[in-house]
Residue frames as qw, qx, qy, qz and C-alpha x, y, z in Angstrom:
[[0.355, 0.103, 0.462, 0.806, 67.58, -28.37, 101.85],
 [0.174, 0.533, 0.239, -0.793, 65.96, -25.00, 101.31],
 [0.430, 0.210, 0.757, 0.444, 63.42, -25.04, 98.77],
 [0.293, 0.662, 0.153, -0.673, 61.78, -22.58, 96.00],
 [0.515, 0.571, 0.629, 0.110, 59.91, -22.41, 92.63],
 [0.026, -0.303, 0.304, 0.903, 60.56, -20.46, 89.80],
 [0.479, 0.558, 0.676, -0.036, 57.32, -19.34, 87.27],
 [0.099, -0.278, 0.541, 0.788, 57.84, -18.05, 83.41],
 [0.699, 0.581, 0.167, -0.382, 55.60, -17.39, 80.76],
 [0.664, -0.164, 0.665, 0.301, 56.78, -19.62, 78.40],
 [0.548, 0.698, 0.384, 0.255, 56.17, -18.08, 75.16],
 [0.104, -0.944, 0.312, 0.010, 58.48, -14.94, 76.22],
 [0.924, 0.172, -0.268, 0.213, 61.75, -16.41, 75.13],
 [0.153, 0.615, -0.359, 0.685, 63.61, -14.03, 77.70],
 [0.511, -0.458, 0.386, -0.617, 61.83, -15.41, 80.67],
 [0.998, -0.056, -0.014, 0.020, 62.40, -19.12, 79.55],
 [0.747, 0.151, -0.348, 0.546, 66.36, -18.47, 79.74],
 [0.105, -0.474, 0.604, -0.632, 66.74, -16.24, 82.77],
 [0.894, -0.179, 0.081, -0.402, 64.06, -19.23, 84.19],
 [0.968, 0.166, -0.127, 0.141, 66.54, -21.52, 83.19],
 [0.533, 0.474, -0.401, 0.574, 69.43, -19.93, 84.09],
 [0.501, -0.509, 0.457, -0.531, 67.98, -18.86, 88.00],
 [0.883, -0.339, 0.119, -0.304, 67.29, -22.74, 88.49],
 [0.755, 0.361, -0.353, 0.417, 70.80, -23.33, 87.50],
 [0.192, 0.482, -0.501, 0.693, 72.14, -20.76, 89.81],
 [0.725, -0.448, 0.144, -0.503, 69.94, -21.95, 92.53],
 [0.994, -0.061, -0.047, 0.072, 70.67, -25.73, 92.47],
 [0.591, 0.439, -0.467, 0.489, 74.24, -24.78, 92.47],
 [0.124, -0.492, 0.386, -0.770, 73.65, -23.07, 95.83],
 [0.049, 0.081, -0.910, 0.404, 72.23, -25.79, 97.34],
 [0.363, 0.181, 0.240, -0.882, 68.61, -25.19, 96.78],
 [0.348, 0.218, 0.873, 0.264, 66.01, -27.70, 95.62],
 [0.179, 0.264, -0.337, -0.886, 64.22, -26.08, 92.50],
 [0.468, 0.337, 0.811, -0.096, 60.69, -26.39, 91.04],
 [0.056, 0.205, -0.369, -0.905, 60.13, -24.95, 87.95],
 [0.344, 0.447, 0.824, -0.051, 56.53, -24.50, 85.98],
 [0.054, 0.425, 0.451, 0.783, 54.90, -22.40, 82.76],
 [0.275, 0.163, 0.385, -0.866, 52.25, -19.89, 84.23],
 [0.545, -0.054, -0.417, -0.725, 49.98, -21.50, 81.54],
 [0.203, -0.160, -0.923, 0.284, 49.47, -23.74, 84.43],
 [0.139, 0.440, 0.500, -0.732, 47.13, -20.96, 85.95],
 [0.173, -0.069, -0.606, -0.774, 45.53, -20.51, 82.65],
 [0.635, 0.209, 0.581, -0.464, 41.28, -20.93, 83.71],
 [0.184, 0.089, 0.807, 0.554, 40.71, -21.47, 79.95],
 [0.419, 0.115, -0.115, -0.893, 37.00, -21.01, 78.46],
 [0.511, 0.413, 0.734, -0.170, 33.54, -23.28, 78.73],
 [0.131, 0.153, -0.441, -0.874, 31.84, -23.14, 75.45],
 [0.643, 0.040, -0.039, -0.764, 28.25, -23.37, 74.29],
 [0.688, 0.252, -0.666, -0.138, 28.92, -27.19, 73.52],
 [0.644, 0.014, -0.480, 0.596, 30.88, -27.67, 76.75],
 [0.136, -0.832, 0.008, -0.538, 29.38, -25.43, 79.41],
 [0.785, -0.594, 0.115, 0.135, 30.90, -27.37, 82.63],
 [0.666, 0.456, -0.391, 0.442, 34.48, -26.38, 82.69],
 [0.580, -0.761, 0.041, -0.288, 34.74, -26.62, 85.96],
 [0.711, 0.096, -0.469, 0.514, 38.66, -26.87, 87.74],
 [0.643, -0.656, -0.377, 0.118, 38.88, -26.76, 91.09],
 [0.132, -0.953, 0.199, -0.184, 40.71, -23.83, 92.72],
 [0.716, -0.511, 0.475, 0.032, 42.97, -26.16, 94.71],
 [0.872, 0.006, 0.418, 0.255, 44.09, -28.47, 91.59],
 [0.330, 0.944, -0.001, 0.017, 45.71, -25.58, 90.04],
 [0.367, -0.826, 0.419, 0.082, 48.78, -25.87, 92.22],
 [0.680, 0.495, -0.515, -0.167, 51.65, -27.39, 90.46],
 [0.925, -0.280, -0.249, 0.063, 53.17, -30.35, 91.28],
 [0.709, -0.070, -0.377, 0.592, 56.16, -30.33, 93.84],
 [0.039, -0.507, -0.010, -0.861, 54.80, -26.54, 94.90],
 [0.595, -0.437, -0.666, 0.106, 53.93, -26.38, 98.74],
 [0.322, -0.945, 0.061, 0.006, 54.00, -24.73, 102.16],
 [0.825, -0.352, 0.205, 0.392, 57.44, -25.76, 102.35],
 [0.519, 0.560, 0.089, 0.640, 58.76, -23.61, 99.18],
 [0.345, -0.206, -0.146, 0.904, 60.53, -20.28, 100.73],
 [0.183, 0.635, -0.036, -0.749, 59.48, -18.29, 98.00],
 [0.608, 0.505, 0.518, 0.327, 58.68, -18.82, 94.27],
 [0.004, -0.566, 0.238, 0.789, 60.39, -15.81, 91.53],
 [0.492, 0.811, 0.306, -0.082, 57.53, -14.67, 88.38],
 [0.326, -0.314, 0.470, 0.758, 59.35, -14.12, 85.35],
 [0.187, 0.582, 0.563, 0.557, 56.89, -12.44, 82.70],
 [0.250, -0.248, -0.087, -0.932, 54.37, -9.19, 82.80],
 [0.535, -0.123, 0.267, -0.792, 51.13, -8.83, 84.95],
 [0.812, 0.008, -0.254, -0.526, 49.38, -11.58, 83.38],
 [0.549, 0.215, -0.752, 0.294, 52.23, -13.90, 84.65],
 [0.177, -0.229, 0.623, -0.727, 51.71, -12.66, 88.19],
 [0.629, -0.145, 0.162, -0.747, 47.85, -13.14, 88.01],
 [0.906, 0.128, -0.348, -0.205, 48.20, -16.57, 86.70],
 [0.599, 0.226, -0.732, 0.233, 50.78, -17.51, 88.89],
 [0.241, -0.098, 0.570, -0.779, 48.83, -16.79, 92.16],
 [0.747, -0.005, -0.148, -0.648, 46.32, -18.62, 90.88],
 [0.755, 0.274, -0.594, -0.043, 48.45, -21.16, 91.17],
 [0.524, 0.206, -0.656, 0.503, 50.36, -20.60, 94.33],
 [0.210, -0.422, 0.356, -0.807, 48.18, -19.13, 96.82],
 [0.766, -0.485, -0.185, -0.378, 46.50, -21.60, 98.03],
 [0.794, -0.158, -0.311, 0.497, 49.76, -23.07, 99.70],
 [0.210, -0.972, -0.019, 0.107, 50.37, -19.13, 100.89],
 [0.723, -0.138, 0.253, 0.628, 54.00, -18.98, 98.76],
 [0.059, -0.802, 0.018, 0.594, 55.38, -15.50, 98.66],
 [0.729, 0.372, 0.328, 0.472, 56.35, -14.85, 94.96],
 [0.193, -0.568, 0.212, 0.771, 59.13, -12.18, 93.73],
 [0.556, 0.748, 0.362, -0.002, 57.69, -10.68, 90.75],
 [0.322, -0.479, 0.388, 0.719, 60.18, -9.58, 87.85],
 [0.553, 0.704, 0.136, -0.425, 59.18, -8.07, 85.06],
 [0.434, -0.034, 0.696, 0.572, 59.93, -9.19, 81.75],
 [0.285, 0.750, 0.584, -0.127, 56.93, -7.38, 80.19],
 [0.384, 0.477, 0.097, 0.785, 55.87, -4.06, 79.57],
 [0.488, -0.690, -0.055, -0.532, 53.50, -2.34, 82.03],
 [0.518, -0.086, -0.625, 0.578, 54.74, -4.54, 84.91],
 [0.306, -0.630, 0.133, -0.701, 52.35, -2.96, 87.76],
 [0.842, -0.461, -0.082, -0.269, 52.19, -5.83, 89.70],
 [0.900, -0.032, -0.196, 0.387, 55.65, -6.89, 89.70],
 [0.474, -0.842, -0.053, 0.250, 58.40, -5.70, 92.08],
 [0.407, -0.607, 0.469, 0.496, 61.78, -5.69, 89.99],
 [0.778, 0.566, -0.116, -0.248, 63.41, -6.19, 86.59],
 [0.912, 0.274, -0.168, 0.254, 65.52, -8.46, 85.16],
 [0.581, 0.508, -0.334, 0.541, 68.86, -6.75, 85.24],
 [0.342, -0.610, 0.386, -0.602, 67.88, -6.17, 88.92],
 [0.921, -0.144, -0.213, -0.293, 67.40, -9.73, 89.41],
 [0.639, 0.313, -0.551, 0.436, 70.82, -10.68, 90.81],
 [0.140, 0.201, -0.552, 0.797, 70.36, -8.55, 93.82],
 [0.691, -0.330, -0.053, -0.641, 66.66, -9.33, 94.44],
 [0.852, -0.074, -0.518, 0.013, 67.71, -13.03, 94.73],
 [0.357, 0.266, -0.585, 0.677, 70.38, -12.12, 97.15],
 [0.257, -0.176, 0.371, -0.875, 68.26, -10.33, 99.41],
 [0.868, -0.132, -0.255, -0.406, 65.14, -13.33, 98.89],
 [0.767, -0.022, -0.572, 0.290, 67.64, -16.16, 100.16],
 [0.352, 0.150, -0.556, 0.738, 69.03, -13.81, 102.80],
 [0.229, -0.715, -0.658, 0.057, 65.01, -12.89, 103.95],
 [0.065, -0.230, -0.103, 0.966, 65.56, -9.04, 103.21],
 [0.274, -0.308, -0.587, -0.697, 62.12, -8.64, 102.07],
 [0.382, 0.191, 0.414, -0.803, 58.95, -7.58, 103.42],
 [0.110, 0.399, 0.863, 0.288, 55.18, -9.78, 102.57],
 [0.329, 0.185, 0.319, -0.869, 52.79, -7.74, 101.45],
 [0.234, 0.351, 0.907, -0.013, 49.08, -9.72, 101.73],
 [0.272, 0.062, -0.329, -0.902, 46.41, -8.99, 98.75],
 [0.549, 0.218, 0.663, -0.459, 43.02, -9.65, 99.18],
 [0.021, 0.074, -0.915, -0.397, 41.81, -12.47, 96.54],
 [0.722, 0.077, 0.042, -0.686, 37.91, -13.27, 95.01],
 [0.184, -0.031, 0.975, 0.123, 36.75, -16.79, 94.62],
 [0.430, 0.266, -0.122, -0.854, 34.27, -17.00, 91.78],
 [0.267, -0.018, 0.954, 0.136, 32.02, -19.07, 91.32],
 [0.462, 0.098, -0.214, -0.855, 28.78, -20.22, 88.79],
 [0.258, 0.252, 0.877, -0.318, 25.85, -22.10, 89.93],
 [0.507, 0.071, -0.096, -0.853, 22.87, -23.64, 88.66],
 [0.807, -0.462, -0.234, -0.285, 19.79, -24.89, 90.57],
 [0.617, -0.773, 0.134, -0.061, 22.51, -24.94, 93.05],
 [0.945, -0.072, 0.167, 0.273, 25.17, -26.56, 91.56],
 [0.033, 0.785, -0.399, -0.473, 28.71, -25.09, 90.94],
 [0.823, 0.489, 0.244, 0.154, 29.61, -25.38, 87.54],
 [0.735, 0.499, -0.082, 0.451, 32.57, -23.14, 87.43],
 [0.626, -0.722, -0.232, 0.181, 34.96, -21.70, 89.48],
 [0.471, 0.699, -0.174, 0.509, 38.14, -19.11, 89.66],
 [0.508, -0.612, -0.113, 0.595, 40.58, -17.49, 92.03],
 [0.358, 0.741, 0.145, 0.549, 41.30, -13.77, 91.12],
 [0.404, -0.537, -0.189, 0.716, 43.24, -11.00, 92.28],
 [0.107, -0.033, 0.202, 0.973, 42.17, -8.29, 89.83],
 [0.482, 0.088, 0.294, -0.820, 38.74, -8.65, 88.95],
 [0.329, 0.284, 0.896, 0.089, 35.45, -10.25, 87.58],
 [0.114, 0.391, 0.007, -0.913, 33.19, -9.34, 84.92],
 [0.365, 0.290, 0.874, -0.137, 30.14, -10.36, 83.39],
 [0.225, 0.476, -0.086, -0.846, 28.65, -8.74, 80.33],
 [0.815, 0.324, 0.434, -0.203, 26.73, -9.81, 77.28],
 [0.385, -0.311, 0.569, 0.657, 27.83, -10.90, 73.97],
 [0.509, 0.418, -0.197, 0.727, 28.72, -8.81, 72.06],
 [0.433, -0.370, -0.406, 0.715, 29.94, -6.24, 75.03],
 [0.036, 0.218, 0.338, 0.915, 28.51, -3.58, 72.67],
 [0.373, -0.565, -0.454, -0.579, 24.59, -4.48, 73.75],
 [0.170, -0.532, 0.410, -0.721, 23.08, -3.54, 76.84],
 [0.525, -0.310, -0.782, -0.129, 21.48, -5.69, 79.26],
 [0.587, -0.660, 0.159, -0.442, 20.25, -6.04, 83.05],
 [0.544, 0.131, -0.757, 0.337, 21.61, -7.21, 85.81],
 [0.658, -0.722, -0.166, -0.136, 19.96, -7.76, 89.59],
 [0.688, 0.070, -0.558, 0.458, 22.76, -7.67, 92.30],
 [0.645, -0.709, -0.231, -0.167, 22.48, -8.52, 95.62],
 [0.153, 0.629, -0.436, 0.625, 25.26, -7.10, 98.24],
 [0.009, 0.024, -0.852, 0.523, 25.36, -9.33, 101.46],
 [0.086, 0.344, 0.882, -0.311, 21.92, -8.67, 102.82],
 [0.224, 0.430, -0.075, -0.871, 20.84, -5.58, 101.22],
 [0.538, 0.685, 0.235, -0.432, 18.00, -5.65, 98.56],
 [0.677, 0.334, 0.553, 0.352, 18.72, -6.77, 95.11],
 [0.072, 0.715, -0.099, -0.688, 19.40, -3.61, 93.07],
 [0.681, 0.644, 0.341, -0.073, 18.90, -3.12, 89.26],
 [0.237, -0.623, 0.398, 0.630, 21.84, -2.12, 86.91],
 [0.721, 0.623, 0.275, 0.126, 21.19, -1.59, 83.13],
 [0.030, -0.770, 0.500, 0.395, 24.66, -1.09, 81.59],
 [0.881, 0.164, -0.188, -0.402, 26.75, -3.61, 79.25],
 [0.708, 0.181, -0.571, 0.373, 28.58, -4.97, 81.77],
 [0.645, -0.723, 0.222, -0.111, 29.32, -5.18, 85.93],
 [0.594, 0.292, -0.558, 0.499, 33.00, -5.84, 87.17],
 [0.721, -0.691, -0.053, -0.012, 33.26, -6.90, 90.82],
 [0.603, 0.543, -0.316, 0.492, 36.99, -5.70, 91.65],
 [0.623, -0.654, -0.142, 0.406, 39.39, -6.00, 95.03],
 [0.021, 0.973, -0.080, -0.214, 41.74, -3.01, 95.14],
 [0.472, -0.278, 0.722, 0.422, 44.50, -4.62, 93.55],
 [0.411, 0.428, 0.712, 0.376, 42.31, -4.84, 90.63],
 [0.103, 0.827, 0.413, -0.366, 41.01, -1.17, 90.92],
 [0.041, 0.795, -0.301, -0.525, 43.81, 0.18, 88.24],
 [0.464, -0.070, 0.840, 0.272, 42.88, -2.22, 86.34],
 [0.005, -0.369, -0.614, -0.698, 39.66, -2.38, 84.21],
 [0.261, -0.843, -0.378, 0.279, 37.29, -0.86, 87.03],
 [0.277, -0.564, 0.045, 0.777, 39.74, 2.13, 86.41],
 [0.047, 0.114, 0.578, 0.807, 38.63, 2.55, 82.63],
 [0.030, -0.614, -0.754, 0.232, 35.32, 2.07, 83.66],
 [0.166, -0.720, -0.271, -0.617, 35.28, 4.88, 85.65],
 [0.731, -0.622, -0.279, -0.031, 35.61, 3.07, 88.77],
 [0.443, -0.867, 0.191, -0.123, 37.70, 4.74, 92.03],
 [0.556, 0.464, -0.601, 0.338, 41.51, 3.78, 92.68],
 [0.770, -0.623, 0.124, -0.056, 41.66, 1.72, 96.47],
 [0.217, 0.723, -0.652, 0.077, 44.50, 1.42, 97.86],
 [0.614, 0.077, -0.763, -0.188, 45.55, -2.01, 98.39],
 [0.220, -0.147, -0.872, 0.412, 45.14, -2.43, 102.09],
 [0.510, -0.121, -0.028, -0.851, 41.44, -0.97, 101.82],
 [0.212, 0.088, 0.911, -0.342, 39.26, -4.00, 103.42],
 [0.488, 0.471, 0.179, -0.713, 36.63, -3.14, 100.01],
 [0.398, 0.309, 0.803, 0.318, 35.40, -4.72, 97.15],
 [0.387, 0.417, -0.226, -0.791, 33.81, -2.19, 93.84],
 [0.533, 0.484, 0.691, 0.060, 31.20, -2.91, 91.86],
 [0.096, 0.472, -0.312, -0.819, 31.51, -0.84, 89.01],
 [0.711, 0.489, 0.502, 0.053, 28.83, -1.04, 85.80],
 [0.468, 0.047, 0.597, 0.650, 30.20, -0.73, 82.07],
 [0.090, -0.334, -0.614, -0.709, 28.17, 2.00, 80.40],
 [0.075, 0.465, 0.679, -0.563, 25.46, 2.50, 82.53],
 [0.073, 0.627, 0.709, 0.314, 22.00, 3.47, 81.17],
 [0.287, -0.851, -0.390, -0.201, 21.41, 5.68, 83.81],
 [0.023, -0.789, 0.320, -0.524, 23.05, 8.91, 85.69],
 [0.674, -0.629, 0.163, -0.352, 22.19, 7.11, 88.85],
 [0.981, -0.112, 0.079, 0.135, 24.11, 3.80, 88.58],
 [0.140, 0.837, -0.503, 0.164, 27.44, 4.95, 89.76],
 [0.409, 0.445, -0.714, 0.354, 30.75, 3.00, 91.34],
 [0.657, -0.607, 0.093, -0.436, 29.88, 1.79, 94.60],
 [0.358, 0.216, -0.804, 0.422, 32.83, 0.50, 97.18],
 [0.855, -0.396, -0.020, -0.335, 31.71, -1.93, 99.82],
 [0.578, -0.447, 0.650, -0.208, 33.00, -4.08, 102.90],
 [0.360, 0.344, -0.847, -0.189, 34.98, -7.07, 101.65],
 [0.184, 0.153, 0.868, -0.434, 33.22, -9.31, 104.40],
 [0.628, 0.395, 0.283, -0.608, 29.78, -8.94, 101.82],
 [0.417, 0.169, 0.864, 0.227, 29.25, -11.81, 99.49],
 [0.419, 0.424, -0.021, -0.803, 27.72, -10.47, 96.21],
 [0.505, 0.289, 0.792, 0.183, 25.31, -12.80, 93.88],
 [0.276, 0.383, -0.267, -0.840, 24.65, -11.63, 90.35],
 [0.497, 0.438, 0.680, -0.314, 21.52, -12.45, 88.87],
 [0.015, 0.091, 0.532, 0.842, 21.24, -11.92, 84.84],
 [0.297, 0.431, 0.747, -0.409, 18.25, -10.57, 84.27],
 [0.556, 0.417, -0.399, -0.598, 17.40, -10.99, 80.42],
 [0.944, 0.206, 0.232, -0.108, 16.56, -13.95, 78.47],
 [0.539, 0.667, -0.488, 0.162, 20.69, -13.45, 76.35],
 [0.969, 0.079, -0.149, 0.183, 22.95, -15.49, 76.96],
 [0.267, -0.962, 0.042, -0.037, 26.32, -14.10, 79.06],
 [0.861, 0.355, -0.304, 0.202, 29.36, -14.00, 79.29],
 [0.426, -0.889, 0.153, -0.065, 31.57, -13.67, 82.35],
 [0.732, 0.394, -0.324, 0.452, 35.75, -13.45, 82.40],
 [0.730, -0.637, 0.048, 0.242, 38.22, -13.58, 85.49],
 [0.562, -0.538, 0.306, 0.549, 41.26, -11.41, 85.20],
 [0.564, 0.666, -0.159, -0.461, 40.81, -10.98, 81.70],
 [0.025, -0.567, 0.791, 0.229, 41.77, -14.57, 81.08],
 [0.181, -0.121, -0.951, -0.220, 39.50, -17.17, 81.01],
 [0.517, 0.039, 0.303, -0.800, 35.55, -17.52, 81.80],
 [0.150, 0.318, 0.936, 0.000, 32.46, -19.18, 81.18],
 [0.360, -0.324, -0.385, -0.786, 29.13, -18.37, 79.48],
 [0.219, 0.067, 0.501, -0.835, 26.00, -17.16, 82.00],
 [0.186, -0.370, -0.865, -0.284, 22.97, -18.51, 81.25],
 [0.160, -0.476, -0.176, -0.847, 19.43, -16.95, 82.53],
 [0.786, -0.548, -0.270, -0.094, 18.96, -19.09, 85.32],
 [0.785, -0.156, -0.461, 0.384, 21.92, -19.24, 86.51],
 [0.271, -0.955, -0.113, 0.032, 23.80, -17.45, 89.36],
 [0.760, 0.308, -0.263, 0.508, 26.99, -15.83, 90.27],
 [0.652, -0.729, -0.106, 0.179, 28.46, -15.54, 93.71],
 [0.346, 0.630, -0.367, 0.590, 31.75, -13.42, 94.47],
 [0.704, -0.699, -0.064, 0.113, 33.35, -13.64, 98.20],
 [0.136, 0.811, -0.557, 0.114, 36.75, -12.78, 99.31],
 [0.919, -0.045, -0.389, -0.052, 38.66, -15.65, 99.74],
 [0.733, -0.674, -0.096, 0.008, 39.86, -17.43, 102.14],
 [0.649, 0.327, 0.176, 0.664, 43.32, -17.08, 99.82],
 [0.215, 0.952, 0.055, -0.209, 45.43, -14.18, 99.50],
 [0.747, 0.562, -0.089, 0.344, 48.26, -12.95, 97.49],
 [0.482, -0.772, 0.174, 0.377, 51.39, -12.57, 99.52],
 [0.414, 0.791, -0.250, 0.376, 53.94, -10.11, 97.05],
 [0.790, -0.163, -0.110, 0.581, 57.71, -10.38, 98.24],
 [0.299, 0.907, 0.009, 0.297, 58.77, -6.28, 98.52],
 [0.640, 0.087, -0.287, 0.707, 62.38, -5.68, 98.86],
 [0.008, 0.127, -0.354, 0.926, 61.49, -2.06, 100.20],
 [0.207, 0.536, 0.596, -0.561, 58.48, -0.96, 102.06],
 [0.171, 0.656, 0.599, 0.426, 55.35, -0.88, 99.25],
 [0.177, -0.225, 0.183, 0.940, 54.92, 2.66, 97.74],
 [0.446, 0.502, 0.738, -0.069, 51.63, 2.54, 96.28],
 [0.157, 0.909, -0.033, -0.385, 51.54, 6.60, 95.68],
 [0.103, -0.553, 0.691, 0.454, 55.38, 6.34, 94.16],
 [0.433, 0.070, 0.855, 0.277, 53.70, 3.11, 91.70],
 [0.263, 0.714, 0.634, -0.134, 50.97, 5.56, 90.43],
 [0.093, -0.872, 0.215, 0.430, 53.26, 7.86, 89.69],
 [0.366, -0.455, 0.715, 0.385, 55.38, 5.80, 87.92],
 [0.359, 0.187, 0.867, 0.289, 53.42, 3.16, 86.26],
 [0.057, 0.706, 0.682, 0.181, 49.83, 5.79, 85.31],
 [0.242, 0.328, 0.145, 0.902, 51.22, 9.15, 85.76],
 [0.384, -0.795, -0.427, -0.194, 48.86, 10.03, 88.75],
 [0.510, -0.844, -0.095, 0.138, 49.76, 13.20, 90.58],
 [0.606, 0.263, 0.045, 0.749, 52.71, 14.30, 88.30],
 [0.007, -0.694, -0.185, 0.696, 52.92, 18.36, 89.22],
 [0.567, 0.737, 0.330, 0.161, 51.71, 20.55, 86.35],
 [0.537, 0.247, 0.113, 0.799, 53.81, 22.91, 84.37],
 [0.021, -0.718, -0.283, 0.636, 53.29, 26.19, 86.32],
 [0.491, 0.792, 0.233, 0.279, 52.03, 29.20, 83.42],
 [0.349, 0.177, -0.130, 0.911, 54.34, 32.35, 83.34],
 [0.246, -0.572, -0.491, 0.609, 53.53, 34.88, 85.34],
 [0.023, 0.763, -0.086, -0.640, 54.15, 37.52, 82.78],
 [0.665, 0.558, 0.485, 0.106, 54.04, 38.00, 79.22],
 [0.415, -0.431, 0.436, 0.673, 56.30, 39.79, 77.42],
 [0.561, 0.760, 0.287, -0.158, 54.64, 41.74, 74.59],
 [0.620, 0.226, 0.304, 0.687, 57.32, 42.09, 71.15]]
């Protein structure tokens, strides 16, 4: 029996009854059906009280989710996606993304298309395209204390986000480097039109092999964007005596402390997107952020009354 997972944001009452109505129309077809909230991928928040909040990358995955699922179909907005790859990539399940949202960049269809995506999922018309994922993690005196999977970005800044601070960070082997701003965001190109794009920071397309460091503010002229090889591990070092704060996807985090450290790699994870046509990246930038619209040409001539 062919099998496959369906994930909803469960507070969207539109994406708990087409959720409920795909795992009907599935099980009728012979399909065995796993259904689960995205608030599964939720990371949540450590607090000053409670700084270990430490859940393992791996124990994210719901229950009856495996290699064995076909495919799994996202039924919310962006944040659904991000949270449901948190969930599903480590078992490497492809996931059809349908918007129910509003912005919907990450997802591939919408609802009222959703009849003829399925068709074409069951019948394997679809192309995977693989996203490179971060595994974050915070240590101190060696020990991890908290951990994430991410496919947009990371970011570490003080609280409030208003003051400035420092920050050492080290780039594979290279020299520690100095960055007064109030705030660093490590970001894989999937994430680059994300917040790294408000920043300031560069748009990659997604099958760039790079990782951006981008600082918030920057003190200084000098401390620009800087894209680097995904194959470099990057440790961030606070380097004040305040207290930090650092958030994954813009969803959950942990507070930074002045010893401690924080490591970024690409993981060994990646997101694998179901695309019914060959991915457009240009034609999504267009669409979703208005990049590279043509301009209204001026008249040529004027016409004096």
């Amino acid at each position: 029996m062919p099998k496959a997972g369906i994930i909803y944001n469960e507070v969207k009452p539109l994406a708990c009854r087409i959720a409920t109505e795909l795992q009907d129309k599935l099980t009728a077809s012979g399909w065995e059906v796993c259904m689960t909230a995205a608030a599964g991928g939720i990371l949540g928040y450590s607090r000053p009280d409670r700084p270990v909040c430490h859940t393992p990358i791996d124990s994210l995955v719901p229950p009856g989710f495996d290699s064995e699922m076909s495919f799994a179909v996202v039924l919310g907005g962006d944040g659904t996606v991000l949270a449901a790859f948190r969930q599903v990539a480590p078992c490497g399940i492809p996931l059809l993304t349908v918007n129910t949202g509003h912005m919907g960049f990450l997802t591939e269809t919408f609802v009222n298309q959703l009849p003829q995506a399925l068709e074409m999922a069951i019948a394997g018309e679809y192309e995977i395209e693989e996203r490179a994922m971060l595994n974050v993690g915070l240590y101190r005196d060696d020990v991890l204390l908290w951990e994430a999977l991410c496919l947009n970005e990371m970011v570490i800044h003080r609280e409030p986000l208003t003051s400035m601070c420092h920050f050492e960070v080290a780039v594979g082997h290279h020299s520690p480097v100095d960055i007064a701003a109030d705030g660093v965001i490590i970001s894989t190109p999937t994430g680059s039109t994300a917040y790294s794009l408000s920043a300031g920071g560069p748009v990659v397309t997604p099958g760039v092999p790079v990782l951006q460091l981008v600082p918030i503010c920057p003190h200084s002229l000098a401390s620009r964007s800087l894209v680097f090889a995904d194959t470099e591990p990057v440790t961030i070092f606070p380097a004040s005596n305040d207290r930090l704060i650092m958030v994954v996807d813009g969803n959950g985090g942990c507070y930074v402390l002045p010893d401690d450290r924080v490591r970024v790699k690409r993981s060994r994870y990646s997101a694998r997107f179901m695309r019914l046509q060959s991915p457009e990246f240009f034609k999504i930038l267009r669409e979703k952020l208005g990049w590279g619209l043509p301009h209204i040409a001026k008249p040529t001539s004027v016409e004096l009354p």
